[in-house]
C-alpha positions in Angstrom: 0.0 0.0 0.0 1.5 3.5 -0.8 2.0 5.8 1.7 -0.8 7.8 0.0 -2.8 5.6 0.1 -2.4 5.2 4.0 -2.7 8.8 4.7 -6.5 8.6 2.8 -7.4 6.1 4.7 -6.1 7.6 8.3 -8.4 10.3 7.2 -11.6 8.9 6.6 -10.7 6.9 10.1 -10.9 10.1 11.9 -14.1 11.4 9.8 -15.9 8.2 10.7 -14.6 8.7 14.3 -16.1 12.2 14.6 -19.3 10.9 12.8 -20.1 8.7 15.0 -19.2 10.6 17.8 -21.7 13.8 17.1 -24.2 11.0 16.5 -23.6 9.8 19.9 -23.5 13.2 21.3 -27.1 13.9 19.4 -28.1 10.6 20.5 -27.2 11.4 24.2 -28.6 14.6 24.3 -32.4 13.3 22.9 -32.1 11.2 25.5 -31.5 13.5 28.1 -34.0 15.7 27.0 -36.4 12.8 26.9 -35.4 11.6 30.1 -36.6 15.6 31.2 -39.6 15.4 29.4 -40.3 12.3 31.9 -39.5 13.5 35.0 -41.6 16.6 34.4 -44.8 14.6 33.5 -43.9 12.4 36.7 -43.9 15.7 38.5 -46.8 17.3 36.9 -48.6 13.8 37.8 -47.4 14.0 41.2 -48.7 17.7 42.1 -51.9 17.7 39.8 -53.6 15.2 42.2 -52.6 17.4 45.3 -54.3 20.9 43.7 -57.1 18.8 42.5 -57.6 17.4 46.5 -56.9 21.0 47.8 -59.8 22.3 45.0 -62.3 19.6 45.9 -61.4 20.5 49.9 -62.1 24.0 49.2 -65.2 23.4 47.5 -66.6 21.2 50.0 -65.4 24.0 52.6 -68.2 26.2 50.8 -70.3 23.9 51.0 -70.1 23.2 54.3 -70.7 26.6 55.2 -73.3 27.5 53.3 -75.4 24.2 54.9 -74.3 24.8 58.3 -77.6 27.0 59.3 -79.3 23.9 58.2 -79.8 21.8 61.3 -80.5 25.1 63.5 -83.5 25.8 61.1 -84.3 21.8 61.4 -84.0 22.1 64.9 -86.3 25.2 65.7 -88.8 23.7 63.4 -89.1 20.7 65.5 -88.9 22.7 68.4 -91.8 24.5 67.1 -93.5 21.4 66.5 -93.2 20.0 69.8 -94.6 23.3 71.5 -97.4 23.3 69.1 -98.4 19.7 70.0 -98.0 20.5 73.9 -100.5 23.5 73.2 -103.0 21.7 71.9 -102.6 18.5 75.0 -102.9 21.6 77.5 -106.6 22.6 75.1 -107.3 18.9 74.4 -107.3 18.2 78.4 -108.9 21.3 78.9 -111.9 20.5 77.2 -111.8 16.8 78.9 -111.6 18.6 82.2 -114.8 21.2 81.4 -116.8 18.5 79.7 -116.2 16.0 82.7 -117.5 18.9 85.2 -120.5 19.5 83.0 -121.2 15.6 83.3 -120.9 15.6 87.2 -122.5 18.6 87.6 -125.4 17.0 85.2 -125.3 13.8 87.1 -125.7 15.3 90.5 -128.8 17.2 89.3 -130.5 14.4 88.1 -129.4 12.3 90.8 -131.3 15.0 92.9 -134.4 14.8 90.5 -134.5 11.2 91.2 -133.6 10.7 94.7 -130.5 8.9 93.3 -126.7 9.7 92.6 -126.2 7.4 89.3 -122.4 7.9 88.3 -121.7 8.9 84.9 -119.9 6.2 82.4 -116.2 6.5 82.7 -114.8 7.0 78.8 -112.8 4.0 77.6 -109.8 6.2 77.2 -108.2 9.2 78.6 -105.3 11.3 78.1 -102.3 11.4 80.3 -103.7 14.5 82.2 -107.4 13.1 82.5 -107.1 11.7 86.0 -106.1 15.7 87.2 -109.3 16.6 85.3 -110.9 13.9 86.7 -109.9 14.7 90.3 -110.9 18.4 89.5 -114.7 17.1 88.7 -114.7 15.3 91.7 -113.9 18.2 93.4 -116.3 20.4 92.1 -118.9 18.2 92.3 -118.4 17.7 96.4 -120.1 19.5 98.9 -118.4 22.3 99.9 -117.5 22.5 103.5 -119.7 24.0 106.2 -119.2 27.7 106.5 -118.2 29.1 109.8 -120.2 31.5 111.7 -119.4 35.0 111.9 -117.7 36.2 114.9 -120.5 38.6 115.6 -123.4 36.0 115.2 -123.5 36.0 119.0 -124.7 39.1 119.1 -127.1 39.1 116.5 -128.6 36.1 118.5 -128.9 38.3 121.2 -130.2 41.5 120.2 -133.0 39.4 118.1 -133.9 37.7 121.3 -134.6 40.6 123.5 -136.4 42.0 120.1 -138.8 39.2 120.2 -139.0 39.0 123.9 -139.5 42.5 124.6 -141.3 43.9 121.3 -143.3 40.8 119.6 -142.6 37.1 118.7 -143.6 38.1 114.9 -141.6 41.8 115.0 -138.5 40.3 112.9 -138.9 39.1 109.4 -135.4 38.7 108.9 -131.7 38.7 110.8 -128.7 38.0 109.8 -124.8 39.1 109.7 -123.7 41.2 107.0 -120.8 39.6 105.8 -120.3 42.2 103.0 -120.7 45.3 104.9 -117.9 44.4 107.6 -120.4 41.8 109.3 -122.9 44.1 110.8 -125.8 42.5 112.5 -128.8 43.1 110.2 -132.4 43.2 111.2 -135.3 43.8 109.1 -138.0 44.8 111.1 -141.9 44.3 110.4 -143.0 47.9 109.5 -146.1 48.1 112.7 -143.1 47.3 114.9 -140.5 49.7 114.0 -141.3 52.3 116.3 -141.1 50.0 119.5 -138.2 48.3 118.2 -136.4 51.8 117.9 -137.1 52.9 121.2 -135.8 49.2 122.7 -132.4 49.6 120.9 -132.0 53.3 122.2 -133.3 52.6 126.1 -131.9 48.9 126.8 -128.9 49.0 128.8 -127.6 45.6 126.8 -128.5 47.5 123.5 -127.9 51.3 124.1 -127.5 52.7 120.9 -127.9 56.2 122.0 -126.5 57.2 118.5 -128.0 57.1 115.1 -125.4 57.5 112.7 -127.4 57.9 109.1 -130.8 57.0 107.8 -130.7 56.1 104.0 -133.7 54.9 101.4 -133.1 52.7 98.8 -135.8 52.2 95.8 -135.4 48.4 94.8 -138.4 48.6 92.4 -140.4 46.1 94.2 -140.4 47.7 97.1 -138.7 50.9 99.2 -136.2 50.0 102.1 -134.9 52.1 105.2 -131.6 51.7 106.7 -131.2 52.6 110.1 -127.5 52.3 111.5 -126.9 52.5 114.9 -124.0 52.8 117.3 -123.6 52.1 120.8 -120.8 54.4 122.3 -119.6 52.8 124.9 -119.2 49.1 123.9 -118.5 50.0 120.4 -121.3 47.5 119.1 -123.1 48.1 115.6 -126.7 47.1 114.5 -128.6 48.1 111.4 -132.4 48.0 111.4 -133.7 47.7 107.9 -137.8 48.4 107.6 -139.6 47.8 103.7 -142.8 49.5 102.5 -145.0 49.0 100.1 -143.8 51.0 96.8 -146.6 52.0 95.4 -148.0 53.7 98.8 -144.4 53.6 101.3 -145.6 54.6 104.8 -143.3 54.1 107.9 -143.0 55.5 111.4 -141.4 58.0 111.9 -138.2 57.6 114.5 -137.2 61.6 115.0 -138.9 61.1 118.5 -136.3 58.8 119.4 -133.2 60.5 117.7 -133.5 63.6 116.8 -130.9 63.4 114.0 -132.8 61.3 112.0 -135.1 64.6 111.2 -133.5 65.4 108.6 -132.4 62.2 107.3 -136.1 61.5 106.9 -137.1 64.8 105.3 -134.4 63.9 102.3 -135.4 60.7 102.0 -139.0 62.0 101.7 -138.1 64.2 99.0 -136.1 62.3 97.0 -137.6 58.7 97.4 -141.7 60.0 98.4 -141.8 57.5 101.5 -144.1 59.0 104.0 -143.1 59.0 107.9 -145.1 59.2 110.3 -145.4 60.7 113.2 -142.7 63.3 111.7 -142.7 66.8 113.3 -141.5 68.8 110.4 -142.3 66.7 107.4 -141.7 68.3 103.9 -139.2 68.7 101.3 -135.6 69.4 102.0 -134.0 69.3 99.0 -136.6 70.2 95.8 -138.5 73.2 95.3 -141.8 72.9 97.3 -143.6 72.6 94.1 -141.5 70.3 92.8 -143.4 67.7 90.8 -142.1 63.6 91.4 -139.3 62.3 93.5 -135.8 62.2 91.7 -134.4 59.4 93.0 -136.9 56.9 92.3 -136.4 54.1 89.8 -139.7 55.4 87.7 -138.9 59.1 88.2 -139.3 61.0 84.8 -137.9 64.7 84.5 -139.8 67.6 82.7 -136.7 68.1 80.8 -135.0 65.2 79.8 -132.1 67.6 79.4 -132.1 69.0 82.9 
C-alpha cells in the first residue's frame, strides 16, 4: 500500500470517528431531553392530584358553610313542633276537664231529681292528664265544706232575742250578719213594729245605741227600704235596722222622736224617694222646690226636661 494511500485512509478513520461521535452526542442529548420530558410529566402527575384534593377541599369548605344553618333551622322547626303539640294537649285536656265537670255537675242534678246519685260512664280512654281533670270534677262536684259562723253572730242572737221577747214574737222578718258590709248584724224589722223596736235599741242597757249614725232609702223597684244604723258608744257595738214598704204607697214611722238626728235624714229621703213617715214633726221637702213635681231618686222618676 502506498503511503498515500495510507494517509487517505487515516483520514476517513478520523471522519468516521467524529461521525459517530456527534451521532452519539445527538443521541445522548435526545435522551437527556427525553429523560426531562419524563421526569416533568412524573412531577406534573405527582402535584396535579394534590391541587385537584386542595380544590375539591375547598369546594366542599363552601359547602359546608353554606349548609351549616341547616340543622339550627331543622331544629327550631321541630322545636316549634313540639310546643305546638303541647298547646294543643294543655286545650285537648282542657276541654276533657270542662266536659267531665258538665257531666258531674249534670249527674248530681239528676241524681237530685230522682232521689238517686247514678255515676256517669267513665270513657274508655283518657289522656295522660285526664285523671287531674278527673280529680278536678270530683272536686267540684263535692259538697263544699260548712261555713263558719261570723264572729258577731253571738250578738245578733242576742239583740233578736230581747227584740222578740220584749217587742213581739212576729216583730223580725229577717236577721242576719252582714258579711259584706264588715259583718254588721242586720235586722229587718216588720214595719207596725218599727217604732217600739227603735225605742228598745236606744233605752236597753244591753242595747244602748244612743246614736243614730245615718238613715238612708233605697228604691229596689219592688219595694222601698230604710236603713237605720246604729252605734252604741260605749261598747262600740253596731246594728242596722232595715224596715220595707210597700212601693206604690211607702208609709213608715217616723223615729225623730227617738233620735233627733234622724229629722232630717227623713225629710231627704222624703223628697227624694216620696216614703211618707209618720209621726214626723216637720215633714216636707228638704231638697226640691216645694212645688217640685215627682221624686228624683226613684227608679220610675221622669224629668220635665229630659235635658235638665
Amino acid at each position: 500500500m502506498s503511503e498515500h494511500q495510507e494517509d487517505t485512509k487515516d483520514v476517513t478513520s478520523r471522519e468516521t470517528g467524529e461521525v459517530e461521535k456527534k451521532a452519539e452526542g445527538e443521541a445522548s442529548e435526545a435522551a437527556d431531553k427525553a429523560d426531562g420530558k419524563v421526569i416533568e410529566a412524573d412531577k406534573a402527575d405527582s402535584e396535579a392530584p394534590v391541587d385537584k384534593v386542595q380544590s375539591e377541599a375547598a369546594q366542599v369548605g363552601v359547602k359546608a358553610e353554606g349548609e351549616a344553618p341547616a340543622p339550627a333551622s331543622e331544629g327550631a322547626a321541630s322545636e316549634a313542633t313540639a310546643a305546638e303539640a303541647e298547646r294543643e294537649a294543655k286545650r285537648q285536656a282542657a276541654a276533657e276537664a270542662r266536659a267531665a265537670r258538665a257531666a258531674a255537675k249534670a249527674a248530681a242534678e239528676a241524681g237530685g231529681a230522682e232521689g238517686g246519685a247514678p255515676a256517669p260512664a267513665a270513657p274508655a280512654e283518657r289522656p295522660a292528664r285526664a285523671p287531674r281533670a278527673a280529680a278536678g270534677a270530683a272536686a267540684d262536684a263535692a259538697p263544699a265544706a260548712p261555713k263558719e259562723p261570723s264572729p258577731l253572730q253571738p250578738q245578733l242572737d242576742a239583740a233578736a232575742a230581747l227584740v222578740r221577747e220584749l217587742v213581739d214574737v212576729d216583730a223580725i222578718e229577717e236577721a242576719y250578719v252582714n258579711e259584706l258590709g264588715s259583718h254588721m248584724p242586720t235586722l229587718v224589722i216588720r214595719p207596725p213594729y218599727l217604732r217600739r223596736t227603735a225605742e228598745l235599741f236606744h233605752a236597753h242597757e244591753a242595747l244602748g245605741c244612743s246614736y243614730l249614725r245615718n238613715v238612708s232609702g233605697v228604691d229596689y223597684e219592688t219595694h222601698m227600704e230604710v236603713v237605720y244604723h246604729l252605734v252604741n258608744m260605749a261598747s262600740g257595738q253596731r246594728y242596722a235596722l232595715k224596715a220595707r214598704a210597700d212601693r206604690s204607697d211607702p208609709v213608715l214611722d217616723s223615729v225623730t222622736p227617738v233620735w233627733e238626728t234622724a229629722n232630717w235624714n227623713e225629710r231627704e229621703i222624703y223628697d227624694l224617694l216620696g216614703i211618707h213617715f209618720k209621726g214626723h214633726p216637720d215633714l216636707r221637702r228638704i231638697m226640691m222646690p216645694d212645688d217640685w213635681i215627682g221624686h228624683p231618686l226613684r227608679k220610675d222618676y221622669e224629668p220635665l226636661d229630659p235635658e235638665v
